[in-house]
Structure formats: C-alpha cells, structure tokens
N, C-alpha and C positions, 0 to 999 in steps of 0.2 A: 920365396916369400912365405914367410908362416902365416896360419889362419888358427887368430884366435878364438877356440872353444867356448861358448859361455856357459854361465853354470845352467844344471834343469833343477826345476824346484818340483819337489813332490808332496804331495797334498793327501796327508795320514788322517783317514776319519774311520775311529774304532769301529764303524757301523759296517764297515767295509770288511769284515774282517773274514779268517777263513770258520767255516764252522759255527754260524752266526746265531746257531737256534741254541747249541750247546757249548758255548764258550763263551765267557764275559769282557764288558768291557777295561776293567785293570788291569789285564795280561794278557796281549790275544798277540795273533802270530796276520799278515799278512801278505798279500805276493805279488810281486812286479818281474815284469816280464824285459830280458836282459835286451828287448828290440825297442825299450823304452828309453835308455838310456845309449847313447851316442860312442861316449867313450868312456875310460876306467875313471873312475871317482876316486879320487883322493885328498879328498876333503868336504867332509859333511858339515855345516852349519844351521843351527837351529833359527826358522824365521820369524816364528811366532806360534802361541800355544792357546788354545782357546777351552777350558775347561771347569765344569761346573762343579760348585763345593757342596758337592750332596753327600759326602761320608760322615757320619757320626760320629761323636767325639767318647763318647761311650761305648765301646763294642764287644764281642764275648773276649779280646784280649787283657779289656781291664772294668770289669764288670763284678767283681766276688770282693769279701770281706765275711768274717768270722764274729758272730754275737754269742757268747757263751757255746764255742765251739760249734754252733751250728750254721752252714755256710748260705750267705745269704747271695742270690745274684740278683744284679739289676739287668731289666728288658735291655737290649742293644734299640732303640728309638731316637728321636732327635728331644735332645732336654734344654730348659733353661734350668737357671739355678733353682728358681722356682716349682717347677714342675718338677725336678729332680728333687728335689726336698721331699714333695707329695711322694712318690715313688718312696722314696727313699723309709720316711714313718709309715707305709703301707708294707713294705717289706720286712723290716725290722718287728714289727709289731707280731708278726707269725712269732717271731721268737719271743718278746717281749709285747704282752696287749698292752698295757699300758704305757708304753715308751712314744714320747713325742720328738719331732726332731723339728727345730728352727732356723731359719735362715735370717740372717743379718742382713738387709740390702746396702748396711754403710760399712759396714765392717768386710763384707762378702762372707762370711763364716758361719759352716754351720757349729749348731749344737743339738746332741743328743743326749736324751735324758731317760732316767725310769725311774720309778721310787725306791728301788735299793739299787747296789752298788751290782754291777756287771762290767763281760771283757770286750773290747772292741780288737780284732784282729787284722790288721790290714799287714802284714807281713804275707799276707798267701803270694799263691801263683794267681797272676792276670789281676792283682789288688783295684782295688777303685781306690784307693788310699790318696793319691798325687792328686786326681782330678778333685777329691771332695776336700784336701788343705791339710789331710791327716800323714801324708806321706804314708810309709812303706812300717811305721811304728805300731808296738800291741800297745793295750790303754786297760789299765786294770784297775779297780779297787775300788772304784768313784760310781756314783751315780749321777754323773753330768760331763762330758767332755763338749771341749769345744774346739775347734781345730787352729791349731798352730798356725795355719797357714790360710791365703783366700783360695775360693774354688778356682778350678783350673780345669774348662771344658775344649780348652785350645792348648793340649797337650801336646802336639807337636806342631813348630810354627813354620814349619816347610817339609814339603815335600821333593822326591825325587823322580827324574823319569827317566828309568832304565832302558837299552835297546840292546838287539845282537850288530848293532851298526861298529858296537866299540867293545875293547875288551880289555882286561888285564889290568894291576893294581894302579896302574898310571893313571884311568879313570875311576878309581873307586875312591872313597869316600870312607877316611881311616877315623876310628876313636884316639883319644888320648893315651890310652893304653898300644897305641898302635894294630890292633886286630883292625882287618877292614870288614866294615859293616855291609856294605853296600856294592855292588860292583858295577860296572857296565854303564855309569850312571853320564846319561845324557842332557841330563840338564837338572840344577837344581832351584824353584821357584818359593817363591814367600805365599802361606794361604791368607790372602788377602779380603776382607770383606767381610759377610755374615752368612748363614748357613746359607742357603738356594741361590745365592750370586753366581757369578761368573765368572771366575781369573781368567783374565786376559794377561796375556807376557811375553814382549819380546825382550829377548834379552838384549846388550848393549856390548862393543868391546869385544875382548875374547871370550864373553861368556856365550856356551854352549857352539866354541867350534872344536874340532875336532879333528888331525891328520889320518885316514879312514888307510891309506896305501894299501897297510897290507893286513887290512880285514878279509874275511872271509868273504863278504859279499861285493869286494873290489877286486878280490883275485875270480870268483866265479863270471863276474861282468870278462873279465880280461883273457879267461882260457874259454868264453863261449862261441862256439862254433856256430851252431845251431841257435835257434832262439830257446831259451830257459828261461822256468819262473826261480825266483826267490824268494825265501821267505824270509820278513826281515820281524821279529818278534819286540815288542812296546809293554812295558807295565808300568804302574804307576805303584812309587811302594813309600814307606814312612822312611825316616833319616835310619830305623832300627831295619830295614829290610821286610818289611812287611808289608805285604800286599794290601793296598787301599780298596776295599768294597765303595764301587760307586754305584751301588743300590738300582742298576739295570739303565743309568746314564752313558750317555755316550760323549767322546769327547777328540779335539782335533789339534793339529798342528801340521806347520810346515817344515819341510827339511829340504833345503839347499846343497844338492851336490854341483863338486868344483873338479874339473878336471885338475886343479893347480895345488901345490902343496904349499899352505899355508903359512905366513912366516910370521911367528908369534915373536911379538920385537920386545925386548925387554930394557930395561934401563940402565 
C-alpha cells in the first residue's frame, strides 16, 4: 500500500532572517533545518505574498539631469507630482535663480522655464528624464520646455521575487533583445495600490510553481544524513535586476513544497 506524502508549507518572514541587525529586508539569506521537512521536495509552489509598497519611485538610480552642464540630483524621498515640482524648481534654481518650474494637473506635464534660453540634459547616467515626461533626450536653445510626455512616478509596474530555490534561464525573465535580465525569478507580481498599502498576492494556475528535483536545496534534503540547516536566499528586485530598497520594512510569503513533480498540462 503506498502512503501519500502531503505537501509542508513554509512560512518566509524577512524578519527571520540570518544576520538581522546587519542585513536587509530585499535580499536576505534564511535557514531551515533538513529535520523540518519529511521528504525530498520536488516541487515548490508559491502560496501567497504579503508585502508592503514602501520603495520610492525616485531613487539614486534615477535621480540626476544636466542644467547648463551642471548636474543636478533630486533627494531619493516619497514625491507627488506636486511636491516633486517643489523639489524640482528648488534644485534647478542653484543653477538657474530665476528658473520656475510648473506642473499641469490636466495635462500631467511639467514645464520649466528661465528668462534666457538654457540646456536641459537628461541623457546622463540614472536620468530622471522617464519619470518627469522628458525621456532620456538633451533640450537646447529655448527658454521654456515642456515635457513631451506625462510624469511617470510608477516606472516600473511590477516587480520580481527571486530565490536560490530555482535556477538557470528556464526561470529567468529574458528582454526582447534576448539577454536575460533577471534570473532565479520566483514569482513575478503587479505593484498594486498607492504608496504605504499592502500587495497581497496569490497567484492562480501555474503561476509561481515550480519543478524544484534537482535544485540544490532538494538534493541537500535527499543526501542528509545528519540533521542540516539550509539556507535558502529571497530578494525582491525591479524587472531590470535591481535590488528593491524597502526602507527597513519587512515582508512575507508562503511556499509550498510537494513531494510530487508537478505536471504542467498544456493544450
């Protein structure tokens, strides 16, 4: 008579993690003990993610732009369009006093001005050019620009959550150019809401399962003798690979291992 296995669910909360006074919560490393889990896991599914939208949409990756070649940067803080306007003509002004800068609430666009003609450079490295409408273009000869495009403080509209659970480009997350950007990617969520909310999310379907067999941390479960810890590492990063600052929040999720290997049905 066979005796079916069920799955154990484990219950990841960043506050848990190893090294808790000097390591944060976007990237931390954690450790379960191989006398926790029954048998070899070969299939992990994601249960549910509980995590709060405290990252900025402004940060030192895209914070800089060029006013008559002198580089201006904006604080990495939480902005509205509004208060980034404010910002925005308090900064500028160091280079130009007289320069105002307006925000449209119907149009969303800003416009910057001065009594003669000066260069706007948003072509730098880490530009704020995308999020304020102007994109990645110089702006020369004029004494008024207005931006092409509306502001953009939700520059990336999802994120990723990576683990060492999965590995190798079959989980990663390629561009159009085919380079893959992303690797190990365990699940990818929509940022839902407004800044200080909460995304909740479980996925649905075959979103966020996963055939784990012959991971590292299914082959350690399977040669252990002895009881051993694992460490199984979690980060939270952009669609670009980059580490999300969650400004000293913590955040949680479940993960379902299956003794059983998963049989992803297709049509």
């Amino acid at each position: 008579m066979s005796i079916h296995k069920k799955p154990k669910t484990i219950y990841i909360n960043s506050a848990n993690r190893i090294d808790f006074g000097i390591t944060t919560s976007q990237d931390f490393t954690v450790q379960i003990s191989s006398q926790q889990i029954t048998f070899t896991p070969k299939t992990a599914k994601i249960v549910s993610i509980s995590i709060p939208h405290v990252w900025y949409a402004i940060t030192v990756e895209n914070n800089e732009f060029d006013v008559n070649g002198s580089t201006i940067t904006i604080p990495s803080v939480n902005y509205t369009a509004q208060t980034l306007r404010t910002e925005l003509e308090t900064q500028i002004q160091t280079v130009l006093p007289g320069a105002s800068v307006t925000f449209d609430s119907v149009t969303k666009k800003y416009t910057i001005e001065d009594a003669a003609p000066f260069t706007l450079d948003f072509s730098v490295a880490n530009s704020i050019g995308p999020a304020l409408g102007f994109g990645t273009a110089v702006y020369a000869a004029s004494n008024s620009y207005t931006s092409p495009g509306v502001v953009n403080l939700s520059i990336d509209k999802y994120m990723h959550i990576t683990s060492s659970l999965i590995s190798g480009v079959d989980h990663g997350v390629i561009t159009a150019d085919g380079t893959v950007t992303s690797s190990n990617v365990l699940l990818e969520f929509a940022i839902l809401g407004n800044f200080g909310d909460v995304i909740y999310y479980e996925p649905k379907g075959d979103d966020g399962i996963f055939n784990i067999e012959n991971s590292a941390f299914s082959e350690t479960i399977s040669k252990s003798i002895q009881p051993a810890l694992m460490d199984l590492q979690f980060a939270i990063v952009s669609p670009t690979g980059k580490t999300v600052d969650m400004n000293g929040h913590e955040w949680e999720m479940q993960i379902e291992l299956s003794p059983y290997i998963y049989d992803f049905k297709t049509d």
